[in-house]
C-alpha positions as CSV (number, residue, x, y, z in Angstrom):
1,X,30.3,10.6,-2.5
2,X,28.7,13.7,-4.9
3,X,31.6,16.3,-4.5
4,X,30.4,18.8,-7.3
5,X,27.8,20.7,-8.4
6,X,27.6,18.8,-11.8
7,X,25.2,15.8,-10.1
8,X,22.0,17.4,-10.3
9,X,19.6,15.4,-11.7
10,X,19.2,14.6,-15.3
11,X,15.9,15.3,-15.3
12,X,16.1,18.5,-14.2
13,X,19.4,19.5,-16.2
14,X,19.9,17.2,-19.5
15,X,18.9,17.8,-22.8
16,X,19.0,20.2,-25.7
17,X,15.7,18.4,-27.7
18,X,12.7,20.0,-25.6
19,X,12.0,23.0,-28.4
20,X,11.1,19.7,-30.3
21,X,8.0,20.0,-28.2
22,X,7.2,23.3,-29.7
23,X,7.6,22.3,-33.1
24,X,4.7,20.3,-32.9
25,X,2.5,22.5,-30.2
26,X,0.4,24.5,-32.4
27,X,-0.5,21.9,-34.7
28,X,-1.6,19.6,-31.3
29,X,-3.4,22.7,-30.0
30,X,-5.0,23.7,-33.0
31,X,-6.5,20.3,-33.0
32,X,-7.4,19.9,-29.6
33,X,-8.8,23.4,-30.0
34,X,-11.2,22.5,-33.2
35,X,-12.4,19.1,-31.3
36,X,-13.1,21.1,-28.2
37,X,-15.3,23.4,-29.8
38,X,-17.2,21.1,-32.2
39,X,-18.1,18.9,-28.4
40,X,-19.4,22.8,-27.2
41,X,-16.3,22.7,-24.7
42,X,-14.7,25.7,-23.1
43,X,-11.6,26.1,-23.3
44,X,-11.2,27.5,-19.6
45,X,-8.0,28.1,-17.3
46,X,-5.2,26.1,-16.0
47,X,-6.5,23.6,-13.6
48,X,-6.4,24.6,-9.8
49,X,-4.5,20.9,-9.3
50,X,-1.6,21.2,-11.9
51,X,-1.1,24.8,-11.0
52,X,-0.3,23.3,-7.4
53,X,1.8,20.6,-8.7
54,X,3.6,24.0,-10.7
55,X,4.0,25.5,-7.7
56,X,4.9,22.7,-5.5
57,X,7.8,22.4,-8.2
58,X,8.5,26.1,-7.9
59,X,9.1,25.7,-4.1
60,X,11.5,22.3,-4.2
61,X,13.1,23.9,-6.8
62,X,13.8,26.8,-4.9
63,X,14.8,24.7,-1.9
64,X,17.1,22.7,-3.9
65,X,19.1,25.7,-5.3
66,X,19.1,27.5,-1.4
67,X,20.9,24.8,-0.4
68,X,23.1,24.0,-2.7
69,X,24.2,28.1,-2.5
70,X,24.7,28.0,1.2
71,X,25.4,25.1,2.8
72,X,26.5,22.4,0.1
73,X,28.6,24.5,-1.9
74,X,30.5,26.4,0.8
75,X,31.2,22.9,2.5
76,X,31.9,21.4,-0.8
77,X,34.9,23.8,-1.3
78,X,36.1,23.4,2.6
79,X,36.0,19.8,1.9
80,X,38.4,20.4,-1.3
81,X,40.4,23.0,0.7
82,X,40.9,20.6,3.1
83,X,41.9,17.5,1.1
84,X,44.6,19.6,-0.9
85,X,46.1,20.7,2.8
86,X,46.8,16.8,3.7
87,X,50.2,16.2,1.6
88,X,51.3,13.7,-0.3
89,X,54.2,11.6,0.2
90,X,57.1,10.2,-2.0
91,X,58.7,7.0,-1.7
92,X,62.7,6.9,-3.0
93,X,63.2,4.5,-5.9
94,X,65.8,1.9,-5.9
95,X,67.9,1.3,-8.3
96,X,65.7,-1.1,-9.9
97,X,62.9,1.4,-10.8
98,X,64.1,3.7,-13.3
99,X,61.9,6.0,-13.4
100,X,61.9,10.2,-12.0
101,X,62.4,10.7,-8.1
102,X,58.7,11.7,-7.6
103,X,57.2,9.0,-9.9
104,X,56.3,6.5,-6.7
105,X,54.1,9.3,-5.8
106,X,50.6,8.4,-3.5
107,X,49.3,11.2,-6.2
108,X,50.3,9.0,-8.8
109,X,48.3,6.3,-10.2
110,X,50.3,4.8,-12.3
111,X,52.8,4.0,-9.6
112,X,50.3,3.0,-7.0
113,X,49.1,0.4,-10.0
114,X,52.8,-1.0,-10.4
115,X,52.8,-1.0,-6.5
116,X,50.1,-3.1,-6.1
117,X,51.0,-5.4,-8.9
118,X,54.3,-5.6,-7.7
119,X,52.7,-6.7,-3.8
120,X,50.6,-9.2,-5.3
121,X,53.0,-11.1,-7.2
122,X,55.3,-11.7,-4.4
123,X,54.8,-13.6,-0.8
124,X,53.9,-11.4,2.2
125,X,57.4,-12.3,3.7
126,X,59.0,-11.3,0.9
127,X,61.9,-9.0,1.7
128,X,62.5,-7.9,-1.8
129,X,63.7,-4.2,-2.0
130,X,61.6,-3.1,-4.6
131,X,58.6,-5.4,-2.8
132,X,59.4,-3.1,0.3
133,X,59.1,0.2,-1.4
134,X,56.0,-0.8,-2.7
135,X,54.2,-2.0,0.3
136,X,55.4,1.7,1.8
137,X,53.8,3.6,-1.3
138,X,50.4,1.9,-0.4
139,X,50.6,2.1,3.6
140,X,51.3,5.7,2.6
141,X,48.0,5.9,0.1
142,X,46.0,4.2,2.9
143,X,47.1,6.5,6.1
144,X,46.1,9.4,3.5
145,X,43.2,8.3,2.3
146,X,42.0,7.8,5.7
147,X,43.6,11.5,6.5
148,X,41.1,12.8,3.6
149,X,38.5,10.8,5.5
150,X,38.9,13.0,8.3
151,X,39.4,15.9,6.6
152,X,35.5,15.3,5.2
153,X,34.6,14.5,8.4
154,X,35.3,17.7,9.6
155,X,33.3,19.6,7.0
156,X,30.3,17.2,7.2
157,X,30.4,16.9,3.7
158,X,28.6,13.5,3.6
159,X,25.5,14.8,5.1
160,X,25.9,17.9,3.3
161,X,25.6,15.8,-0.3
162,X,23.1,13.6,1.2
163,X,20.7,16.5,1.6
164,X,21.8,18.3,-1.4
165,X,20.6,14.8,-2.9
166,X,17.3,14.5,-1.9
167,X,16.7,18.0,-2.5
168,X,17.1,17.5,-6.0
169,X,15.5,13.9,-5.8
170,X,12.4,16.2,-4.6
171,X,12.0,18.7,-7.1
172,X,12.8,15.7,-9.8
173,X,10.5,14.3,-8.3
174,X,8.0,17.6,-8.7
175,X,9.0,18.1,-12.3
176,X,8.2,14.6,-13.2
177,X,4.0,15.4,-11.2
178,X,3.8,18.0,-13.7
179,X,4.7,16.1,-16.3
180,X,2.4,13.1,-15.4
181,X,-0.6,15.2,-14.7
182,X,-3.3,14.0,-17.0
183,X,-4.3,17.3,-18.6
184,X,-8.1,18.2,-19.0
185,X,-8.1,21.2,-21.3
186,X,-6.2,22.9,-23.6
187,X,-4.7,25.2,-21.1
188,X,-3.1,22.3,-19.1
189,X,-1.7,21.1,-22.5
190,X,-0.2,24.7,-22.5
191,X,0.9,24.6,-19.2
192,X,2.6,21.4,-19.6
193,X,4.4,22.3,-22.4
194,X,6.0,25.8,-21.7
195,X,7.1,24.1,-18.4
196,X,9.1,21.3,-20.2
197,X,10.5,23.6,-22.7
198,X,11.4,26.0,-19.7
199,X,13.0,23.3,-17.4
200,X,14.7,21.8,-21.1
201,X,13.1,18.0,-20.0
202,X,13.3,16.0,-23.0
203,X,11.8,13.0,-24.4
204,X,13.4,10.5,-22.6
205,X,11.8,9.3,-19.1
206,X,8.3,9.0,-20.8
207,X,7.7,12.9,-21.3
208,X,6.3,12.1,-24.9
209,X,3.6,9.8,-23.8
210,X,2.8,12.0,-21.2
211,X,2.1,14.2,-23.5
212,X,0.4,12.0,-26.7
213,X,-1.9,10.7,-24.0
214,X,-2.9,14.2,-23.0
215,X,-3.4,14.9,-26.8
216,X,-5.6,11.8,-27.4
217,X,-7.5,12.1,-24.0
218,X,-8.5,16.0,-25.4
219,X,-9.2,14.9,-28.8
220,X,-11.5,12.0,-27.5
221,X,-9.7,8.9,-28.9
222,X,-8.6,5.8,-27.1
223,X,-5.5,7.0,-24.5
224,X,-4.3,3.4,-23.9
């Protein structure tokens, strides 16, 4: 279960590389530019369909960060509100475990591991002290865990992250339409490129070849 805001989708938020595609821009555009004029082509606008797919962007973008603002991120800090308020409990250690009073802690992982270790290397019936203790410590980690449970219930974070999810899987999804549309001028190479610097995509995911093939497509050569 997505219980921060730091899940958003790589595509959207990784990378520090995309100026890389400016390095190169004027030197493709310049190019393209020459070529387009020596074949007596215009030059034109953006096309009407990747301005929609812009737009369409624009709008799940927009959608995306809505939500998350006021629904998933107010429930998201209910849901923590409410998991802190369902305490903890500490079970006394024998003799045998020498270790601080609130080490056999269900907060604890350490002593939840030695627990469990402990558990499996002895029979069920065993009526070992330290065997009892430790079956306690994880009865007490289950009845919380399935307190927490509750506690999320309450908040309906689950649905809460699964829209916040396909949200962002949407305007990913946008981002990536943009990025695939097979440019037909030197505008759309334009376009294209100020909206990956802007939304910092980078190379990875196939934005490059998006991009060569647009290139080579403009400039008349072979695109395969």
């Amino acid at each position: 279960m997505k219980t921060n805001t730091t899940t958003r989708r790589d595509l959207l938020r990784i990378g520090t590389t995309a100026a890389a595609y400016a390095a190169g821009a004027s030197i493709v555009t310049g190019g393209i530019a020459l070529a387009s004029q020596a074949k007596g082509e215009a030059l034109g606008g953006v096309s009407p369909d990747l301005t929609k797919a812009i737009a369409a962007f624009a709008a799940a973008e927009h959608a995306s960060a809505q939500y998350e603002a006021t629904v998933y991120e107010p429930a998201r800090l209910r849901w923590l509100a409410a998991k802190e308020a369902v305490p903890h409990t500490t079970v006394a250690p024998s003799p045998n475990w020498k270790m601080s009073p609130a080490f056999w802690s269900t907060d604890n992982r350490e002593a939840l591991a030695i627990a469990k270790g402990l558990v499996g290397s002895h029979p069920r019936t065993s009526k070992n002290p330290d065997v009892v203790r430790a079956r306690g410590l994880i009865a007490a980690k289950h009845r919380r865990d399935r307190a927490v449970d509750r506690a999320g219930a309450s908040v309906a974070i689950g649905p809460c992250c699964e829209e916040s999810d396909r949200l962002s899987d949407q305007a990913a999804d946008a981002s990536s339409d943009v990025a695939a549309f097979p440019a037909k001028s030197l505008a759309d190479i334009e376009a294209k490129m100020a909206f990956i610097i802007k939304h910092n995509m980078e190379p990875n995911g196939g934005m490059m070849e998006h991009m060569l093939a647009d290139a080579r497509s403009l400039l008349g050569r072979d695109v395969r």
